[in-house]
C-alpha positions in Angstrom: -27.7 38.1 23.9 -29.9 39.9 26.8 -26.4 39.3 28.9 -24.6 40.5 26.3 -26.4 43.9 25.8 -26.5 44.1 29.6 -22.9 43.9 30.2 -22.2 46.5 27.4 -24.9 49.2 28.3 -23.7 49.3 32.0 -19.7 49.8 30.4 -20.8 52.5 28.1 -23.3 54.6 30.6 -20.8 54.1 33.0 -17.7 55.8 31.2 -20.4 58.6 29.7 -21.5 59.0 33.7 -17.3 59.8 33.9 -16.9 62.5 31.5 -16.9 65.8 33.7 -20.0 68.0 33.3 -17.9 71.2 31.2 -16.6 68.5 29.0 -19.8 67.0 28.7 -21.5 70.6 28.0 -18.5 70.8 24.9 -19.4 67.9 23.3 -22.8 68.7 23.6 -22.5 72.0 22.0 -20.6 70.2 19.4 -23.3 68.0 18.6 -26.0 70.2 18.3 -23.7 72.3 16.1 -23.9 69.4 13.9 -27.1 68.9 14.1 -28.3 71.9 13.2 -26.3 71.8 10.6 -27.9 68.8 9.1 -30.2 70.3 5.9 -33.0 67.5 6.6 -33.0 69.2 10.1 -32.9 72.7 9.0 -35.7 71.9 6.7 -38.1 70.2 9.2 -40.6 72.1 11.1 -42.2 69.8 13.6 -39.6 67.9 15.9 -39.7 65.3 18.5 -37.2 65.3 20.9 -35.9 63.5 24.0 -35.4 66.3 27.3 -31.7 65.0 28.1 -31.4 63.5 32.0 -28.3 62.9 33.9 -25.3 62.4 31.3 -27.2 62.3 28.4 -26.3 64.5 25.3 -28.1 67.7 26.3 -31.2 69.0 24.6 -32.3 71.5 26.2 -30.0 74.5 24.6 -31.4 72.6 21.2 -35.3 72.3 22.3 -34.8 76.2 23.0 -32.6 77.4 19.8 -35.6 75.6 17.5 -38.4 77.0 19.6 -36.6 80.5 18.3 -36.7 79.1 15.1 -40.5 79.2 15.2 -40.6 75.3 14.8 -42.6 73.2 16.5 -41.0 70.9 19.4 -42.9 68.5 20.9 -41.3 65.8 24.0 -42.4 62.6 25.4 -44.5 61.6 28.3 -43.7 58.3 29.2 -47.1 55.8 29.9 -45.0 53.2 31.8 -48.2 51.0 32.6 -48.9 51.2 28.8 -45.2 51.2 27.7 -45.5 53.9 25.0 -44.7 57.8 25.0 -46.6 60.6 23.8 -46.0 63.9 22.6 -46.8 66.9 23.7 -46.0 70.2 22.5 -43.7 73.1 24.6 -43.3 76.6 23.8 -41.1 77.5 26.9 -39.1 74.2 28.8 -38.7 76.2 32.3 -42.3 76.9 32.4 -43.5 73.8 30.8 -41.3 71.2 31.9 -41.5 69.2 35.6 -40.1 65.9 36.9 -41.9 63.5 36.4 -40.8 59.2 35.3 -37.6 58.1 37.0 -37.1 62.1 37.6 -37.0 63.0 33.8 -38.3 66.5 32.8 -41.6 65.7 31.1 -44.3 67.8 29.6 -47.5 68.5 31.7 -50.7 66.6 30.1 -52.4 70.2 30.2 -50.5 70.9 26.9 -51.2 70.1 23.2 -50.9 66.5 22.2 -49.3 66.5 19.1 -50.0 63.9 16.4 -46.9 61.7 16.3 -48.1 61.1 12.7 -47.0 64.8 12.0 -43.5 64.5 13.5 -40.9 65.1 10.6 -37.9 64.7 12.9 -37.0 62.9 16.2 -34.0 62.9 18.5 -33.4 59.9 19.7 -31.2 59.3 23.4 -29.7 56.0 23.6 -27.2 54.2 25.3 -24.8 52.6 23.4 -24.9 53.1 18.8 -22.8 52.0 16.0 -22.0 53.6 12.8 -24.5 50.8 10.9 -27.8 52.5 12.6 -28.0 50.4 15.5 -28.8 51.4 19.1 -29.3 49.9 22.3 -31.7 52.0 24.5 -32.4 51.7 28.2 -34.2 48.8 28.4 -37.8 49.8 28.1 -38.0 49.9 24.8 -40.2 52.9 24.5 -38.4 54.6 21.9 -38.3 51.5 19.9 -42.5 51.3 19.9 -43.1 55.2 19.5 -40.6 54.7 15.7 -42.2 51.8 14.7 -45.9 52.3 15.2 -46.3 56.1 16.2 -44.4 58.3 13.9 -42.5 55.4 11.7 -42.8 58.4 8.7 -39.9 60.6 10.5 -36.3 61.1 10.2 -34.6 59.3 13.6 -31.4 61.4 14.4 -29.3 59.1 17.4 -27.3 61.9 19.7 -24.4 60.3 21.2 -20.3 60.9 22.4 -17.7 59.5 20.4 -17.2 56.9 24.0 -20.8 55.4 22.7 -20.3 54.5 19.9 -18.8 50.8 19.5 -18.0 48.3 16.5 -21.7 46.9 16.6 -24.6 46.8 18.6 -25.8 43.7 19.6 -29.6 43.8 17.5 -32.6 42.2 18.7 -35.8 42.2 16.4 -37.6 45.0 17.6 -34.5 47.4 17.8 -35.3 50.2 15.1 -32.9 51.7 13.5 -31.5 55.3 13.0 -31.3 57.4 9.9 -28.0 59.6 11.5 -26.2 59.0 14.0 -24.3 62.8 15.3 -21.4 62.6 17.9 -19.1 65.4 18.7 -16.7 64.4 15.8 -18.8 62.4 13.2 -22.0 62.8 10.9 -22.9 59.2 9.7 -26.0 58.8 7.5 -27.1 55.3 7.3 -29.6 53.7 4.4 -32.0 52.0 6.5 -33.3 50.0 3.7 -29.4 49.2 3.0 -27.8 48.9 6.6 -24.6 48.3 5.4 -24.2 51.3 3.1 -23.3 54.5 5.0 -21.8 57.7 4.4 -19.3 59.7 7.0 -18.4 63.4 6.8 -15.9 64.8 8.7 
């Protein structure tokens, strides 16, 4: 299976590293359209959420519309020696925000920590998802820890293009599973305590 999920990850990242930057931008906007949309999302007042590198779905417009909200965002650190993340609370990304693991924008430790335990929301990046819940990350498993043992209480809402999602996800034991999945087209809710029941809106 670890060949399998391999081979697949490197297909997917490598058609979402194709799409051109103002198309990517689009979708993006799309997405977080959706998202925002989302009542559970609307509702929630403290949110985790990924800071989008490379050709990821991007965040940052979101991180920035929610801070204007007056909700509390909070975004990972990453502890690679310790293989867990931590979340620290922004109030402005430009000022707030430097390089830092594998070049990812990540919050200086001079900031407040925020109790994952408090997190009512988080935005999850990924590789590759299906419409059942499941995703395939990068390969450190990070997010995968920081849902089941830091803030297992919140809602997990999977950003992705239409070009990542695929028929299923190959599923290993410690791969948690989303609550939503949001592309530019697509809305699906998934029951996690019921993988195969799901709902799609338009």
């Amino acid at each position: 299976m670890a060949e399998e999920r391999t081979t697949l990850r490197t297909k997917i990242l490598a058609a979402r590293d194709g799409l051109p930057p103002e198309e990517r931008q689009r979708k993006s906007q799309a997405i977080t359209e959706r998202l925002l949309a989302l009542p559970e999302f609307s509702a929630s007042l403290r949110v985790f959420s990924y800071v989008s590198f490379r050709s990821e779905v991007e965040t940052l417009p979101l991180i920035t519309h929610c801070l204007s909200r007056g909700m509390t965002i909070s975004v990972p650190l990453t502890l690679p020696a310790e293989h867990r993340l931590l979340a620290y609370a922004i109030t402005d990304p430009r000022r707030d925000l430097a390089p830092g693991y594998y070049g990812i924008l990540e919050p200086a430790e001079a900031l407040p920590l925020v109790d994952p335990g408090s997190i009512e929301v988080v935005v999850v990046p990924g590789s590759v998802f299906d419409a059942r819940g499941g995703r395939l990350g990068y390969g450190g498993g990070f997010y995968d820890r920081f849902l089941q043992t830091a803030a297992p209480q919140a809602l997990r809402i999977g950003l992705a293009f239409d070009l990542q999602v695929v028929a299923a996800v190959p599923l290993e034991s410690h791969d948690q599973q989303l609550d939503y999945l949001i592309t530019e087209t697509r809305t699906i809710h998934v029951e996690r305590k019921t993988p195969c029941a799901k709902k799609q809106r338009s």
